[in-house]
KOLTORRO-375762 format. One record per residue (C-alpha): residue in one letter; x, y, z. Coordinates in steps of 0.05 Angstrom, whole numbers, plus 5000, padded with zeros to 4 digits. Layout:
N
AXYZ;...
END
This chain:
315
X141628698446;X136428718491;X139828328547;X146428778536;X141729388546;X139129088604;X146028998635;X147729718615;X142130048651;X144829728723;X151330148704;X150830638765;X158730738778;X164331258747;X166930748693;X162230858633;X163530128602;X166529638666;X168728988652;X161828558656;X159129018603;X164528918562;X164128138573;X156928298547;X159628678482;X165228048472;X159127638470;X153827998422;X158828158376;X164227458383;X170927518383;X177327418407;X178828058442;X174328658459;X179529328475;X175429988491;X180130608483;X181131298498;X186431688461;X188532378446;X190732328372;X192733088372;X198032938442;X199432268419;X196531978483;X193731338512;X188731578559;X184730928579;X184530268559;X180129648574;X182228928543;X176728388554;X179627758567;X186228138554;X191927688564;X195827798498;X202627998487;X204628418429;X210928778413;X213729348444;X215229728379;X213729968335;X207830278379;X200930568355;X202831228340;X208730948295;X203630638245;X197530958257;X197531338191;X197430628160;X191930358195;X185830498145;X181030518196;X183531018250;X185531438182;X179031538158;X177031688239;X182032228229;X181032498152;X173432498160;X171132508229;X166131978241;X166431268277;X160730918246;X162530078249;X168229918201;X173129328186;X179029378157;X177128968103;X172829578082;X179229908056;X184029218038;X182028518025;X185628008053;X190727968007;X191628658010;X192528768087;X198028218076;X203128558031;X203429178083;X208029378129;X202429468179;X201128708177;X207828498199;X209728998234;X202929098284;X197328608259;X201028018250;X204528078322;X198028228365;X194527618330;X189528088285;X188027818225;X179828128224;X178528738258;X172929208271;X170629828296;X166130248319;X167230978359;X163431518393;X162432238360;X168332558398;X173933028381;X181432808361;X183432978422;X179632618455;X176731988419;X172831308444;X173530748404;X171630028407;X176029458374;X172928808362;X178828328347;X178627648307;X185127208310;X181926788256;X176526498226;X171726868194;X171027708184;X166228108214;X158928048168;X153328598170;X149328328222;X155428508269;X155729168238;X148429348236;X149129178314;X154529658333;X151430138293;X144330148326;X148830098400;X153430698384;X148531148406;X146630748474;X153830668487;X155231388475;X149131598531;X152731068573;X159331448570;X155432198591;X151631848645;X157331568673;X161432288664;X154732578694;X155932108760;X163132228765;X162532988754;X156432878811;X161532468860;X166833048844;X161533608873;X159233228928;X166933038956;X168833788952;X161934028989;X163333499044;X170733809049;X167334479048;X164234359106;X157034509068;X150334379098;X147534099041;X141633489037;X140833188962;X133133008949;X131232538901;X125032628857;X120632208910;X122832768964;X127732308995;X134332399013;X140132158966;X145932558999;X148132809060;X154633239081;X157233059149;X156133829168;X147833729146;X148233029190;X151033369244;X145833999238;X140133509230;X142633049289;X143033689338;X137334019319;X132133399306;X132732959363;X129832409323;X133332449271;X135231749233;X135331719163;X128532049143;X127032839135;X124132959198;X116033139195;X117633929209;X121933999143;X116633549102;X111833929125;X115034619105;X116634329038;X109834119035;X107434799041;X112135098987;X113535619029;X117936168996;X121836359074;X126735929099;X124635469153;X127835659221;X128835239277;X131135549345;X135535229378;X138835519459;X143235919427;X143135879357;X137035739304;X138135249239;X135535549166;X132535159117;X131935319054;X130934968983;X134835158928;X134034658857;X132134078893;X137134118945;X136434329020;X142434829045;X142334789128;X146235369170;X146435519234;X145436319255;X147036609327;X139336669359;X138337479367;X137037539450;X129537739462;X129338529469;X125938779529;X118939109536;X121839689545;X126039599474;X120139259445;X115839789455;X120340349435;X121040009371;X114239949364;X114140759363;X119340759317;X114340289262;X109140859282;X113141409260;X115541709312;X122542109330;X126441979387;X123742579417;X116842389406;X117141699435;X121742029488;X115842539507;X109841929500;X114541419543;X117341909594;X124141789579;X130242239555;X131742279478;X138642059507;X135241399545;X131141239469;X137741259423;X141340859476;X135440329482;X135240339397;X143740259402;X141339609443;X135839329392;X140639489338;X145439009366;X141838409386;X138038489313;X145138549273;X141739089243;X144239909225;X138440259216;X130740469235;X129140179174;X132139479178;X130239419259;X122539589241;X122839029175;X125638499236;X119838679273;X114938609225;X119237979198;X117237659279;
END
């Protein structure tokens, strides 16, 4: 169990159980035939399946859904709701199992003659169920069953991880359609992800850019800074900022530098003063000041007195 656990925590992929791991199952628990399904019971649906060695033929009908309700097993799955390990010898002995329909009709044909199972908590629309499959020999004992048991939960935290790392992949693929600026930091600080619009933001704006943050953003996150980190650029500036562990890059236009003239003017306007004030301290017409504040306005992308004087201060 210990070496199967140890194969399972190298798992890093979308597939929850791949086919080494279940090679690993086939041999902790022996058998003929491993088979790891996903069904909706409620649609009548085969949503996955995974046969380790695979290779057997069976017949095409009946199918599953036609003798289902005969199976004991996947019965008491669907009367009471759990998936604890069972074999089918839990509900029939041998003898039993052999005077059904279900025998010749389904076990017989597929080469079952022991079976067991073992499932994940999971709705009926949705189960996950292992089948350990015996062509002969001897059934299933306790020791297999006390194994699946204490593995049903480690298999079922396999499962979410891997759902975890395919819902992951998902996000990623649509930000790098979405043309995102968006850097994915591991715990260490390090980058795990990169959109091609962050690469090409980092690349234009860090001329020494490789693979590594470059020193100016590890130094800003350093400083846990609450602003954004801007970088000017010709024309345009790049803004940082850190949002859950992730950096989000954009590029903004660069305001063009006001004049003195505008500068100062503004500068009246933080003090308090009117237009016709700083038109009588400046010598200037009222006229001249609005037109100069029209000016600031616009390179600042701001509307008002207010929102100019916070830029200022802002600088």
């Amino acid at each position: 169990m210990v070496e199967f656990l140890g194969e399972a925590s190298t798992v890093d992929g979308p597939d929850p159980f791949p086919r080494p791991l279940l090679e690993s199952l086939h041999r902790l628990v022996p058998s003929d035939e491993v088979v790891y399904d996903e069904l909706d019971r409620v649609r009548e649906t085969l949503l996955r399946e995974e046969i380790f060695p695979g290779g057997i033929d069976g017949p095409d009908e009946p199918t599953y859904w036609d003798v289902r309700d005969q199976h004991p097993v996947c019965r008491h799955h669907e009367v009471a709701g759990e998936f604890h390990a069972l074999k089918i010898s839990d509900f029939l002995t041998r003898s039993e199992l052999r005077r059904t329909d279900i025998y010749w009709d389904w076990f017989h044909p597929w080469g079952v003659e022991y079976q067991m199972s073992v499932g994940l908590d999971a709705p009926l629309s949705h189960t996950k169920v292992f089948l350990f499959i015996r062509a002969g020999g001897r059934d299933f004992n306790e020791r297999d069953r006390a194994v699946l048991d204490y593995l049903r939960p480690q298999l079922a935290r396999l499962y979410d991880a891997a759902q975890a790392r395919r819902r992951a992949a998902q996000s990623l693929a649509l930000l790098d359609e979405a043309d995102a600026g968006l850097v994915i930091l591991d715990h260490a600080g390090l980058i795990e992800h990169v959109t091609p619009e962050a690469l090409r933001l980092l690349t234009a704006y860090f001329r020494d850019y490789r693979h590594e943050l470059p020193e100016e953003i590890v130094g800003w996150l350093r400083a846990q800074s609450r602003d954004p980190l801007r970088v000017d650029g010709e024309e345009q500036s790049l803004v940082v900022r850190l949002v859950a562990g992730a950096l989000f890059l954009e590029e903004e236009r660069a305001a063009p530098p006001l004049t003195d003239r505008e500068r100062e003017i503004l500068e009246l306007v933080a003090a308090g003063k009117t237009n016709a004030e700083i038109a009588e301290v400046i010598w200037i017409a009222p006229g001249t000041v609005r037109k100069h504040l029209e000016n600031v306005y616009e390179k600042l992308g701001v509307h008002s007195r207010t929102a100019a004087v916070a830029t200022l201060n802002g600088d």
